[in-house]
N, C-alpha and C positions, 0 to 999 in steps of 0.2 A: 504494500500500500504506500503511494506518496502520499506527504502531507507539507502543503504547503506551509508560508510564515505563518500565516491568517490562523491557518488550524492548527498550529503548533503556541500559538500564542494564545488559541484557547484553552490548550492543554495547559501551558503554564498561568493562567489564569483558575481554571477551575481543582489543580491541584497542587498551587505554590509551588511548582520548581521552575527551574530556568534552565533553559540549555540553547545553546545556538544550533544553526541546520549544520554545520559544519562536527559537531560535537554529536548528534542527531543519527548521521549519517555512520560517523566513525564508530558508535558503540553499537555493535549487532542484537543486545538485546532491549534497545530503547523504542528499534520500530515494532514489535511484537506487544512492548507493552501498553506503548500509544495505541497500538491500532486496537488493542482490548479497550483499553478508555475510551476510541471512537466509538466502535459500536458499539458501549453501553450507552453510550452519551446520546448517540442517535434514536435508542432504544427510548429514554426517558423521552423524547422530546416528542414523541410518535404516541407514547403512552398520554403523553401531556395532553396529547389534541382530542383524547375520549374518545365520544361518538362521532367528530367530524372527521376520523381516520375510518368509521368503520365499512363503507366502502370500498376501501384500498387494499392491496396486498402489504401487509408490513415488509418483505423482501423487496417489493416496488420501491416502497415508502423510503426503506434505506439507501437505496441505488440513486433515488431524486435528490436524497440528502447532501448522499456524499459527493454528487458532481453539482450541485447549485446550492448546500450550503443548508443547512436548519431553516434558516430563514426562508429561501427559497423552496424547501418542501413543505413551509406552513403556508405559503401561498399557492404554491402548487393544488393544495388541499383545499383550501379556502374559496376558489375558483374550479373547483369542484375538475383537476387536469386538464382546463384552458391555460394556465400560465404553462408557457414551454416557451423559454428564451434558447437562443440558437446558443450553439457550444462556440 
């Protein structure tokens, strides 16, 4: 899994450490442990939207996430899968 700055910077926000992408990169068990923090995190936030996900496939729901971001899978949803910005 990549993770860019953006979602590396929420990692070090939602669990107080800090690391740079250079440092990121260099230790091979830090993207295993990010990427468990991802999809728990996506997990909540899926869980978050209640009955307005319960149309969707949660595996969808992840895959929206993780290329257009939380935010964009709660609009994704909210728009009931009209929002689709081009990659």
């Amino acid at each position: 899994m990549d993770f860019g700055k953006a979602r590396l910077q929420h990692y070090h926000n939602a669990t107080g450490t800090t690391l740079t992408q250079d440092e990121f990169i260099k230790d091979a068990a830090l993207p295993d442990k990010v990427a468990t923090w991802h999809i728990a995190d996506l997990e909540q936030a899926i869980n978050a939207l209640g009955g307005k996900a319960a149309n969707f496939d949660c595996d969808g729901l992840r895959a929206v996430a993780d290329l257009g971001g939380v935010g964009g899978m709660k609009q994704f949803v909210r728009t009931k899968g009209e929002y689709n910005p081009s990659d």
